[in-house]
Backbone as CSV, one residue per row, in Angstrom:
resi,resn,N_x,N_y,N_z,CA_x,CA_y,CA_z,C_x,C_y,C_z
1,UNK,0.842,-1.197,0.000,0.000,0.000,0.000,0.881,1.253,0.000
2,UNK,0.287,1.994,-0.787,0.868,3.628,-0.912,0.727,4.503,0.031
3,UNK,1.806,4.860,1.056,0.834,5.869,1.848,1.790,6.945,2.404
4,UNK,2.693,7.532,1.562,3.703,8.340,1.736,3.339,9.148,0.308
5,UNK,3.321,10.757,1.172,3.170,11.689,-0.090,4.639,12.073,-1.110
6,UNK,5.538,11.154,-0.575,7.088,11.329,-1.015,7.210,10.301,-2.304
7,UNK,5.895,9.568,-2.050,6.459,8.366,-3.242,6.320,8.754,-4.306
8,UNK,7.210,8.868,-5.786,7.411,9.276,-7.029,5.973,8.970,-7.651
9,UNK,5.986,7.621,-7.614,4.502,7.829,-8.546,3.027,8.804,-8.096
10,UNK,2.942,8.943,-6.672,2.453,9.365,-6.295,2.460,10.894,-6.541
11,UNK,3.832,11.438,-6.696,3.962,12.606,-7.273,3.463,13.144,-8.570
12,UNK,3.849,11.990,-9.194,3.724,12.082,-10.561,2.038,12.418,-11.273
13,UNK,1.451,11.037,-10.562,-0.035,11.613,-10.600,-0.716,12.638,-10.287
14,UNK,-0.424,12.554,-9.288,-0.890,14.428,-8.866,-0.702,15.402,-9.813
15,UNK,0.747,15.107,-10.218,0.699,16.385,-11.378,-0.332,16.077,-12.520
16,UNK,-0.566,14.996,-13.275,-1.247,14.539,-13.833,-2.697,15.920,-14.222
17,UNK,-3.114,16.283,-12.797,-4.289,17.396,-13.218,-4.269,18.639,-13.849
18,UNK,-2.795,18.930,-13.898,-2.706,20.457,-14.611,-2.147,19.662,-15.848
19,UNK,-2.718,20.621,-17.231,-2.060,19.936,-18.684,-0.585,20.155,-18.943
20,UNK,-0.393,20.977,-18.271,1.341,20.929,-18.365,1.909,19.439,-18.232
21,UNK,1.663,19.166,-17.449,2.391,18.053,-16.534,1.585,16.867,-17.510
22,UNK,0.174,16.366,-18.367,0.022,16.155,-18.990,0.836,15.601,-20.429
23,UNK,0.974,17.097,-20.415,1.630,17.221,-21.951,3.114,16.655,-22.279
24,UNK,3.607,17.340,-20.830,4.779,16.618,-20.465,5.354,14.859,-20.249
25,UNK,4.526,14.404,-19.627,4.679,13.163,-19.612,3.829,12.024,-20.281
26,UNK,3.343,13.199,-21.417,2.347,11.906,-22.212,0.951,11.290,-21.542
27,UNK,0.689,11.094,-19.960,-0.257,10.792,-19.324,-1.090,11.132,-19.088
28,UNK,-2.561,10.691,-18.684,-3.552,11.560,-17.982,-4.650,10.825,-17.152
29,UNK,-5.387,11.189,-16.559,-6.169,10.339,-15.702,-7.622,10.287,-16.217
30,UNK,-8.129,8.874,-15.728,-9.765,8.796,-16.048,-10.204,7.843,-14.856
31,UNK,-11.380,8.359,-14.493,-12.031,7.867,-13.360,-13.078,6.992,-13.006
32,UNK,-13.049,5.953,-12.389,-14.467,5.221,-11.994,-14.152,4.084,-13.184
33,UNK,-15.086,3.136,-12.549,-14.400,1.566,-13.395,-15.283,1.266,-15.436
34,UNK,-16.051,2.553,-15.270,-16.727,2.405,-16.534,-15.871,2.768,-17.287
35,UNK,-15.387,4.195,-17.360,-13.717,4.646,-17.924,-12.882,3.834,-17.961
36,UNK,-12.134,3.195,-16.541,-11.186,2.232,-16.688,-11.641,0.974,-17.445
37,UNK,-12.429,0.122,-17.681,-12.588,-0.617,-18.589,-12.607,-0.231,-19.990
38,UNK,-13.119,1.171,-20.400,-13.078,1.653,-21.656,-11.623,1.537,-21.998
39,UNK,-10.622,1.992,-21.325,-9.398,2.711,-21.620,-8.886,1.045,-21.335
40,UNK,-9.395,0.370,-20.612,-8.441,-1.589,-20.805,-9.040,-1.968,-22.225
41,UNK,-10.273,-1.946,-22.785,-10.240,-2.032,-24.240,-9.403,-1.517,-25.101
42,UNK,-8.957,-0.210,-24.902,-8.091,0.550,-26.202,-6.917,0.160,-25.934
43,UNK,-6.196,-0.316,-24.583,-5.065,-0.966,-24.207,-4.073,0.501,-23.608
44,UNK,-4.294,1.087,-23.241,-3.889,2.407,-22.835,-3.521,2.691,-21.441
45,UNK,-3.610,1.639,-20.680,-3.879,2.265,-19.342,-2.071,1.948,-19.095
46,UNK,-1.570,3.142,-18.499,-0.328,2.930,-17.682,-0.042,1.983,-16.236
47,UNK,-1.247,2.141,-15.691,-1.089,1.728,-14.528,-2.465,1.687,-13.879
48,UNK,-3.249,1.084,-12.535,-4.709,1.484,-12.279,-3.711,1.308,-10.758
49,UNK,-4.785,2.482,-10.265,-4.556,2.498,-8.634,-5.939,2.917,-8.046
50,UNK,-5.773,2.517,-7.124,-7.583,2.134,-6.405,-6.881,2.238,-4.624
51,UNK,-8.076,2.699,-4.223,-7.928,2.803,-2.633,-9.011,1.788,-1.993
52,UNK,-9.370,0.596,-3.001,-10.261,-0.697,-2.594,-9.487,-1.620,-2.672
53,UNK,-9.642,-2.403,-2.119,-8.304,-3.597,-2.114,-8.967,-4.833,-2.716
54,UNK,-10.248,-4.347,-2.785,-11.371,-5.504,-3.975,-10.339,-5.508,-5.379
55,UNK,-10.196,-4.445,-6.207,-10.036,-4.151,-7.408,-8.668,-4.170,-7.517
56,UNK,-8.130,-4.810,-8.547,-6.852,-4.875,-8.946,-6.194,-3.281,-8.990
57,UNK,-5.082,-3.089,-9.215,-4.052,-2.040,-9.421,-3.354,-1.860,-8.184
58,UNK,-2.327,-1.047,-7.762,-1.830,-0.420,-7.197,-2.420,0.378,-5.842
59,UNK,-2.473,-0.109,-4.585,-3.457,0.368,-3.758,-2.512,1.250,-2.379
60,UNK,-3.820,2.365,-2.216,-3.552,3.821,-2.048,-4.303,3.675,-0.720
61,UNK,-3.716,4.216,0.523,-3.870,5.077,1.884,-5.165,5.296,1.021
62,UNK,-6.453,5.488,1.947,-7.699,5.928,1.103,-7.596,7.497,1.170
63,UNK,-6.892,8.324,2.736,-6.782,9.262,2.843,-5.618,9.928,1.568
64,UNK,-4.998,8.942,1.343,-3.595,9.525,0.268,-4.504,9.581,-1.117
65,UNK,-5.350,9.269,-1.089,-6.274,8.144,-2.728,-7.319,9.684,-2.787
66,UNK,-7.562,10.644,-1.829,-8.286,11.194,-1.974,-7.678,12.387,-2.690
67,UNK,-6.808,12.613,-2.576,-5.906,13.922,-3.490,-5.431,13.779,-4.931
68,UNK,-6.401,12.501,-5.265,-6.478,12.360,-6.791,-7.704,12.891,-7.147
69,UNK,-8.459,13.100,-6.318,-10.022,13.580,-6.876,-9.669,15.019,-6.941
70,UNK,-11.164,15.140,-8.536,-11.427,16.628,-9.370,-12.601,16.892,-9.516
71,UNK,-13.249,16.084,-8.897,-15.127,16.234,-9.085,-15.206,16.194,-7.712
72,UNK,-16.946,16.181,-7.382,-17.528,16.303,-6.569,-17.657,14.671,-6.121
73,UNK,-17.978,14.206,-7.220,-18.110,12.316,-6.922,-16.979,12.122,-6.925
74,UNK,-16.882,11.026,-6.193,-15.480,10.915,-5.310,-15.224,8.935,-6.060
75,UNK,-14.251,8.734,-6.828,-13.852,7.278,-7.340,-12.920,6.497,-6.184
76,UNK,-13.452,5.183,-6.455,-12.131,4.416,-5.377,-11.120,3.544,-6.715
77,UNK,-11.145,4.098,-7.864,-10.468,3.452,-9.058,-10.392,4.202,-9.837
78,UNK,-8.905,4.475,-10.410,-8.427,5.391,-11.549,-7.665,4.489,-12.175
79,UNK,-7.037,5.352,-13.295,-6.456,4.642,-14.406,-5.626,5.738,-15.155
80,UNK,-4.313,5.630,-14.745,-3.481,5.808,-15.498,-3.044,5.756,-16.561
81,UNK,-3.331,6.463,-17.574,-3.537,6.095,-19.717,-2.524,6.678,-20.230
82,UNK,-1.856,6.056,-21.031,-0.853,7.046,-22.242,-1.869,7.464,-23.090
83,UNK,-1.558,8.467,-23.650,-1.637,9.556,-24.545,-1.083,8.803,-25.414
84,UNK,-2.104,8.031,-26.560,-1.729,7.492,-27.835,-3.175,7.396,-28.974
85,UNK,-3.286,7.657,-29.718,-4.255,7.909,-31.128,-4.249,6.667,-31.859
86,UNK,-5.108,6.194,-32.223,-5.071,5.296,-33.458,-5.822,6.034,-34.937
87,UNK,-5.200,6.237,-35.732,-6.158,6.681,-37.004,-6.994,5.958,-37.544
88,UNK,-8.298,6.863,-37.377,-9.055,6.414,-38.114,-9.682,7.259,-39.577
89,UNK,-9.824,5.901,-40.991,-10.171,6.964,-41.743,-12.167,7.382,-41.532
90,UNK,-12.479,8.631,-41.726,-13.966,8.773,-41.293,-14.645,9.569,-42.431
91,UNK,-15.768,9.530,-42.990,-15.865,9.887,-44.169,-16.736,11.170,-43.449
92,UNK,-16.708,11.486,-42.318,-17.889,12.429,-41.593,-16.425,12.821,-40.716
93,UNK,-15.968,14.335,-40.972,-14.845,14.852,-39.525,-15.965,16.061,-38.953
94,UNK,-15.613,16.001,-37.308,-15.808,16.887,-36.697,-14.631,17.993,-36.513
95,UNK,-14.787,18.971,-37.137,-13.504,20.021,-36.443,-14.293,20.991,-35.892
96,UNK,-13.244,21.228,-34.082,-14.158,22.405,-33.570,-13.068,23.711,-33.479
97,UNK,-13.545,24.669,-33.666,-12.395,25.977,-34.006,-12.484,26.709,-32.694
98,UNK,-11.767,26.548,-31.600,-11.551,27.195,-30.157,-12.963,26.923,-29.417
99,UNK,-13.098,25.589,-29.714,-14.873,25.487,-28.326,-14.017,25.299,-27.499
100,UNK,-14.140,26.148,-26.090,-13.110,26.242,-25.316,-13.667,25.546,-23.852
101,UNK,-14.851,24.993,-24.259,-15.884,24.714,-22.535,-15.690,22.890,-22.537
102,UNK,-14.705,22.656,-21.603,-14.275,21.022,-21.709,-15.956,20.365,-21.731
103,UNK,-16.534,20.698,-21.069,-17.699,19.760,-20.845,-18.601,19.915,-22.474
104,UNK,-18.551,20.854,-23.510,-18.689,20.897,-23.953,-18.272,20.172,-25.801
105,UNK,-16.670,20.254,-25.387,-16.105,19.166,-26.230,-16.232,17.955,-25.772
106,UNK,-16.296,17.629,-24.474,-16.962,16.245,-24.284,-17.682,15.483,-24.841
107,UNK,-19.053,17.022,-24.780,-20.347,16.032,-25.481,-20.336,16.346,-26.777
108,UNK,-19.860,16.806,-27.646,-19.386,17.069,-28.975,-18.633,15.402,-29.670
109,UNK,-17.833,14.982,-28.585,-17.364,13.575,-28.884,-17.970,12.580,-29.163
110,UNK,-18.590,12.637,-27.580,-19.507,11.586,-27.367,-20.609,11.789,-28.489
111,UNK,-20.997,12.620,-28.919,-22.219,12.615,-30.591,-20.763,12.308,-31.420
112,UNK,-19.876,12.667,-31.663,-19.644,12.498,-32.929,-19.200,10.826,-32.942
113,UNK,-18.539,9.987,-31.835,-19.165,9.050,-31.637,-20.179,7.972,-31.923
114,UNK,-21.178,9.135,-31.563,-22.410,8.235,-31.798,-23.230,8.007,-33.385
115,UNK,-22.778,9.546,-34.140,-23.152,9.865,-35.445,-21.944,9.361,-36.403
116,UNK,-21.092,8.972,-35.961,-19.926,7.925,-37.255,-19.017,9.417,-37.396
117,UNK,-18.892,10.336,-36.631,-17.617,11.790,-36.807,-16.531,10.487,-36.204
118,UNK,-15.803,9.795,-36.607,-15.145,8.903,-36.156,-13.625,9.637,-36.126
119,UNK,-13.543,10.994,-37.103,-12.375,11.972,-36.534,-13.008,13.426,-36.366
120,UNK,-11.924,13.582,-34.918,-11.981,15.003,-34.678,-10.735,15.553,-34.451
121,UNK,-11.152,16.942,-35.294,-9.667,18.137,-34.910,-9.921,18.957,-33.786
122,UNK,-9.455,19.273,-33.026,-9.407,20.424,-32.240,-8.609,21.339,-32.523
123,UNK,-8.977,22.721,-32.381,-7.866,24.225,-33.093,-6.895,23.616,-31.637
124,UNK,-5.690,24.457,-31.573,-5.117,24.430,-30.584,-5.579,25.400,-29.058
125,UNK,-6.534,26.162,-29.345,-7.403,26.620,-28.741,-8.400,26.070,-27.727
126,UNK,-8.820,25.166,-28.666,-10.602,24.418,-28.401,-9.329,23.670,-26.363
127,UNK,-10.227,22.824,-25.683,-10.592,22.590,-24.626,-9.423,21.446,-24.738
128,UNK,-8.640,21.153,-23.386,-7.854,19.954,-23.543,-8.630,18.914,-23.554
129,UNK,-8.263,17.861,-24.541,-8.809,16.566,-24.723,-9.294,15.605,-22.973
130,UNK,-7.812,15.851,-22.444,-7.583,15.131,-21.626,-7.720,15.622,-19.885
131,UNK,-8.462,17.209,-20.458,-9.255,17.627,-18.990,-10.170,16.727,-18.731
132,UNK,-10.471,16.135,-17.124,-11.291,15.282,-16.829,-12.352,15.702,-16.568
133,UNK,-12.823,17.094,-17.066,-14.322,17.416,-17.473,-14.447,16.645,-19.043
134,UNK,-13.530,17.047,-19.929,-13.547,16.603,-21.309,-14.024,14.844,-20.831
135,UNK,-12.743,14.861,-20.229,-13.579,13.086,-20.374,-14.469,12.742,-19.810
136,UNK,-14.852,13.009,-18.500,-16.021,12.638,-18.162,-17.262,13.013,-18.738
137,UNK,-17.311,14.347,-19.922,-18.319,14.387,-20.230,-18.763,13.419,-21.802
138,UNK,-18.058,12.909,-21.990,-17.019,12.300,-23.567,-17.950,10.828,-22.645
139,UNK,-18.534,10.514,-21.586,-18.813,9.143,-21.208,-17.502,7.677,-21.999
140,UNK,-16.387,8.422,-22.387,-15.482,7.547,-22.511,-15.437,7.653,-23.949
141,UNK,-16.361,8.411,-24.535,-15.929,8.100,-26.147,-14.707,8.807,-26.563
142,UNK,-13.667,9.327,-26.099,-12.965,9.462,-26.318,-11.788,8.293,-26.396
143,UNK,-12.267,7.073,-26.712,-11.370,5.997,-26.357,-12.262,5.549,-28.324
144,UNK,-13.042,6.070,-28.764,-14.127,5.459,-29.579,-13.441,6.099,-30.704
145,UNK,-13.029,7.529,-30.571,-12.705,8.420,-31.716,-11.400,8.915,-31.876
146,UNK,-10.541,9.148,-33.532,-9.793,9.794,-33.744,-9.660,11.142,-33.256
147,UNK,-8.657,11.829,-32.447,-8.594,13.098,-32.287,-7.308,13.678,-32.472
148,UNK,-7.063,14.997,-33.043,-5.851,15.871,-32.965,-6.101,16.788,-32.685
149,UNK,-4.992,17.308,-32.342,-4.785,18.944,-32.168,-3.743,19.661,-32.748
150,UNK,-4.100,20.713,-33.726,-3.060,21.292,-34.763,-3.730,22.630,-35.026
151,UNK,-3.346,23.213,-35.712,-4.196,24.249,-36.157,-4.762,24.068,-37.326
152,UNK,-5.833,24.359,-37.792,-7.135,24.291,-38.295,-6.729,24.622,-40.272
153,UNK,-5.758,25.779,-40.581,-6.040,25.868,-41.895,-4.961,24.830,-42.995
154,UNK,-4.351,23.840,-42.612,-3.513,23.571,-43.148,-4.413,21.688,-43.397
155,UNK,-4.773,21.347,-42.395,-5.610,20.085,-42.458,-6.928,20.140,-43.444
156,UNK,-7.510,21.537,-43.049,-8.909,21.611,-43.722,-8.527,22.054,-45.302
157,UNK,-7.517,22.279,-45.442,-6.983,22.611,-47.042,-6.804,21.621,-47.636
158,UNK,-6.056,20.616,-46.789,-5.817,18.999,-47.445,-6.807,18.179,-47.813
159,UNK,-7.889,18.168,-46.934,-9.366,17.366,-46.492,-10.189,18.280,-47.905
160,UNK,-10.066,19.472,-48.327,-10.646,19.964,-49.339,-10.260,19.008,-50.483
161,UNK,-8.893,19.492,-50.468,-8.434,18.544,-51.994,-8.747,16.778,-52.292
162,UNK,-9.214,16.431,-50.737,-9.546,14.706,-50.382,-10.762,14.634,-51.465
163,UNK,-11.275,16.099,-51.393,-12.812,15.839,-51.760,-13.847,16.113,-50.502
164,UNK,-13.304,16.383,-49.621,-14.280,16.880,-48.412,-15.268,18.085,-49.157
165,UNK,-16.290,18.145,-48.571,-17.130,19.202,-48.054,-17.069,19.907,-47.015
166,UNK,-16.576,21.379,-46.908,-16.468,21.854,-45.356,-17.498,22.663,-45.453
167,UNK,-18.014,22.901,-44.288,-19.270,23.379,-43.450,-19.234,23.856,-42.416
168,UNK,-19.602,25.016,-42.039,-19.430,25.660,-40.526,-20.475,25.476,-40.755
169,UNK,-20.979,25.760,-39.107,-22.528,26.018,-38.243,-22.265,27.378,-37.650
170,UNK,-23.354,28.530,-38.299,-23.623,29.400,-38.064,-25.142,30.127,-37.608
171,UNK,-25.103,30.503,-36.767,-26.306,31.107,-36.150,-26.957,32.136,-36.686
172,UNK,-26.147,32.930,-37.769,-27.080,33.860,-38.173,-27.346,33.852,-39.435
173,UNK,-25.680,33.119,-40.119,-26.260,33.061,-41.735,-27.083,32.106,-42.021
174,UNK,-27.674,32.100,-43.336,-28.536,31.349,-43.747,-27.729,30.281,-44.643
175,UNK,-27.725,29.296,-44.211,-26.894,28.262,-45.356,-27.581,27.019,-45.918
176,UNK,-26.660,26.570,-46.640,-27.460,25.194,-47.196,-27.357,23.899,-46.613
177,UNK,-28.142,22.925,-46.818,-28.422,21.911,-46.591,-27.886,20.703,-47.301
178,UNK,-27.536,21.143,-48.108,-27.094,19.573,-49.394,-25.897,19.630,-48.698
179,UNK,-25.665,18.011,-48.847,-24.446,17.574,-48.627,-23.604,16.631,-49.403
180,UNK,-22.231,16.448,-49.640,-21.754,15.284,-50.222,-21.689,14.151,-49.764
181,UNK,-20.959,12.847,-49.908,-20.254,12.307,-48.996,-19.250,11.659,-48.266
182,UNK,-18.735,12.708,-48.493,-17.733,13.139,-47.358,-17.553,14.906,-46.971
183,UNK,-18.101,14.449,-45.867,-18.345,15.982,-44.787,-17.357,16.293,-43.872
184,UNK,-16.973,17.347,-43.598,-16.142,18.175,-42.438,-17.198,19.210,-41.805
185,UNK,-17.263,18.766,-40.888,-18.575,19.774,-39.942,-17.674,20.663,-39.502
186,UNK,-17.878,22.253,-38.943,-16.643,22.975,-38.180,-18.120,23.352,-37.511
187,UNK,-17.622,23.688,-35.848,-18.270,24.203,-34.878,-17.689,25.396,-34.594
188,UNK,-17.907,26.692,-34.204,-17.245,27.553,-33.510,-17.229,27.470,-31.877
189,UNK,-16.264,28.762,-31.461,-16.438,29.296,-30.398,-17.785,29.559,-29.828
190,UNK,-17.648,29.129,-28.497,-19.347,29.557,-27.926,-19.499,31.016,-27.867
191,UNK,-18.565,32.073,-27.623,-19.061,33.052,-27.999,-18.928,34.223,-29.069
192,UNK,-18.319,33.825,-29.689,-17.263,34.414,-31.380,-17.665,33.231,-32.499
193,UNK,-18.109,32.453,-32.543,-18.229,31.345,-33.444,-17.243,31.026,-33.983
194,UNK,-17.305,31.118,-35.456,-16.295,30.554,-36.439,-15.449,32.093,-37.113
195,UNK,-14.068,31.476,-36.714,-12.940,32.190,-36.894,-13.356,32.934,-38.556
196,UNK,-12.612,34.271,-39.041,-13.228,34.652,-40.227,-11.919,34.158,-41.422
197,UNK,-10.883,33.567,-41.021,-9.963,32.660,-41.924,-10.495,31.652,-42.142
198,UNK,-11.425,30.597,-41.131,-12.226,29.927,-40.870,-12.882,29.471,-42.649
199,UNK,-13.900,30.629,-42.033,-15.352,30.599,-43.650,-14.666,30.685,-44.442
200,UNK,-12.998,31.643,-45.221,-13.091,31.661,-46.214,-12.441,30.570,-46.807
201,UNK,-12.144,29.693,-46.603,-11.410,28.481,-46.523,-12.993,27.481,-47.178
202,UNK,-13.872,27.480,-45.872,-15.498,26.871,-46.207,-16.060,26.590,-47.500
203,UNK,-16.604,25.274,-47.885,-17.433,25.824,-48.974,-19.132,26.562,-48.634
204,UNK,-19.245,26.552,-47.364,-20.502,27.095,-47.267,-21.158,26.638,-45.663
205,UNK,-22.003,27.342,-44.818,-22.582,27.754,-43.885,-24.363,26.647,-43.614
206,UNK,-24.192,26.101,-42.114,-25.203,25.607,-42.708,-26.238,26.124,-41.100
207,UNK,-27.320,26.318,-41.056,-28.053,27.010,-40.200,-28.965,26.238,-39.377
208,UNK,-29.051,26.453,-38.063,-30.305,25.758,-37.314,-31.316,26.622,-37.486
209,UNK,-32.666,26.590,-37.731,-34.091,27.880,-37.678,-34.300,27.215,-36.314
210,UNK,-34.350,28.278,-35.314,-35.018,28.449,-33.817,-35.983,29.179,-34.098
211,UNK,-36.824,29.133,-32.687,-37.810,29.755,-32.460,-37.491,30.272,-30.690
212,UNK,-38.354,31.337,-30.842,-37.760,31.877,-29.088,-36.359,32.182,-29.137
213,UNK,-35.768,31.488,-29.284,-34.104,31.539,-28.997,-33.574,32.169,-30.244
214,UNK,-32.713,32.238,-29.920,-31.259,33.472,-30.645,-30.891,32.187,-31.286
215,UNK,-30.288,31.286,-30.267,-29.446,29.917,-30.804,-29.130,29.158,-30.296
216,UNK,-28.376,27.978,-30.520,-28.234,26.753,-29.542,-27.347,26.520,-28.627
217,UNK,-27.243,25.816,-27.836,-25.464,25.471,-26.974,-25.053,25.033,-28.066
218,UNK,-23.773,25.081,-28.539,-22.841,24.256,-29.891,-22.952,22.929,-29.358
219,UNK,-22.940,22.296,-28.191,-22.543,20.814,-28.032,-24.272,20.229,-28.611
220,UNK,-25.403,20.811,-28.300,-26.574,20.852,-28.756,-26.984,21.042,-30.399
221,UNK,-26.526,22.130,-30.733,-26.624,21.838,-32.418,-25.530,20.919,-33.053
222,UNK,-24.339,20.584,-32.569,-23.264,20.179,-33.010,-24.169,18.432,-32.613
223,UNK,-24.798,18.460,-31.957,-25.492,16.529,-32.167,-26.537,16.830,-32.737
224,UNK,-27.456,18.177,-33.283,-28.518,17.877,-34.154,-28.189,17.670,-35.883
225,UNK,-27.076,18.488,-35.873,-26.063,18.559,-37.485,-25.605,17.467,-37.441
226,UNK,-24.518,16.123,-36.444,-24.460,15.119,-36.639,-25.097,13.987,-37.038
227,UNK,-26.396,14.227,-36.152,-27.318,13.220,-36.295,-28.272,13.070,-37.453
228,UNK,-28.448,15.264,-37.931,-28.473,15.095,-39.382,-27.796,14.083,-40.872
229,UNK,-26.659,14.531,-40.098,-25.444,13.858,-41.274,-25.135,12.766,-41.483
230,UNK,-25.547,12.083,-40.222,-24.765,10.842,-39.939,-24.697,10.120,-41.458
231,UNK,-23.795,9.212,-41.482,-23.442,7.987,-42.291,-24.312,6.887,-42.496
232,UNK,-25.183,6.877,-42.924,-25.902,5.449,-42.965,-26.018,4.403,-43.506
């Protein structure tokens, strides 16, 4: 049992919550045994440590086990994951251009996920992948989907010449509906939308009609445009 705040790994995890320390060591954490089984499917996990002595991994002082928690719900099982991608090719990409609200790229995943967006870009902007709002709100599909992070005009130039269709979601213009198939959805910023290097890059704008409302949460239209699009 772990129960010295001096022990290296113990250090190590901890840092684990700021993305520096992330980025730095390739690692990041996911919580509760629904995650950790997701992340033992993709084969990712570095290590599991638990403050239950039921559950396999590495076991933690429960009082030492508690200075891994970032939520309000409190896990007795984490999982230690490398930071590794598998490509996938997807004939449907999600790119989001600085959505900067983790819980929000979460559920952006988890639909694109569910609608066959089987890749996503993130600007270097948009929300860390591997904030454990991102994942917890991602219900693990982030183990389901391609993701990068690069900047936005050099990929979506390539994906043009693939034969993509690019498409922002815009709230005020009026755009079209036809699609090819093969789509690049772009989401904006929740409160700036889509960058204006962005559109001119675009072949065109495509619109939700509300009523009452101005417009949608993006993680909200960004699964009604998926579920539009999906692949069938």
């Amino acid at each position: 049992m772990i129960t010295s705040k001096q022990n290296k790994n113990f250090k190590l995890y901890q840092s684990l919550k700021l993305k520096k320390h992330r980025d730095q060591h390739g690692l990041f954490l996911v919580y509760g045994k629904h995650l950790v089984d997701a992340a033992k499917k993709k084969g990712v996990i570095h290590e599991i440590i638990t403050s239950n002595p039921e559950y396999e991994g590495t076991l933690y002082d429960e009082i030492l086990f508690k200075e891994f928690q970032q939520a309000e719900t409190s896990f007795d099982l984490i999982a230690v994951c490398k930071k590794e991608q598998t490509e996938i090719k997807s004939n449907r990409i999600l790119v989001l251009d600085d959505v900067q609200d983790p819980d929000n790229v979460g559920a952006l995943i988890r639909s694109a996920s569910a609608f066959g967006f089987l890749h996503v870009i993130l600007s270097n902007q948009s929300a860390d992948l591997y904030n454990e709002k991102t994942i917890r709100a991602s219900k693990g599909a982030i183990f389901d989907v391609f993701v990068e992070r690069k900047p936005l005009l050099e990929p979506l130039s390539e994906l043009k010449q693939q034969g993509y269709h690019i498409m922002y979601a815009d709230a005020h213009e009026k755009g079209i509906t036809a699609f090819d198939d093969k789509i690049v959805l772009i989401l904006g910023n929740e409160g700036h939308g889509i960058s204006e290097h962005i559109k001119k890059i675009a072949d065109g704008a495509v619109h939700l009609e509300t009523k009452r409302v101005e417009s949608l949460n993006v993680s909200v239209a960004g699964a009604i445009l998926m579920y539009t699009w999906r692949e069938l």
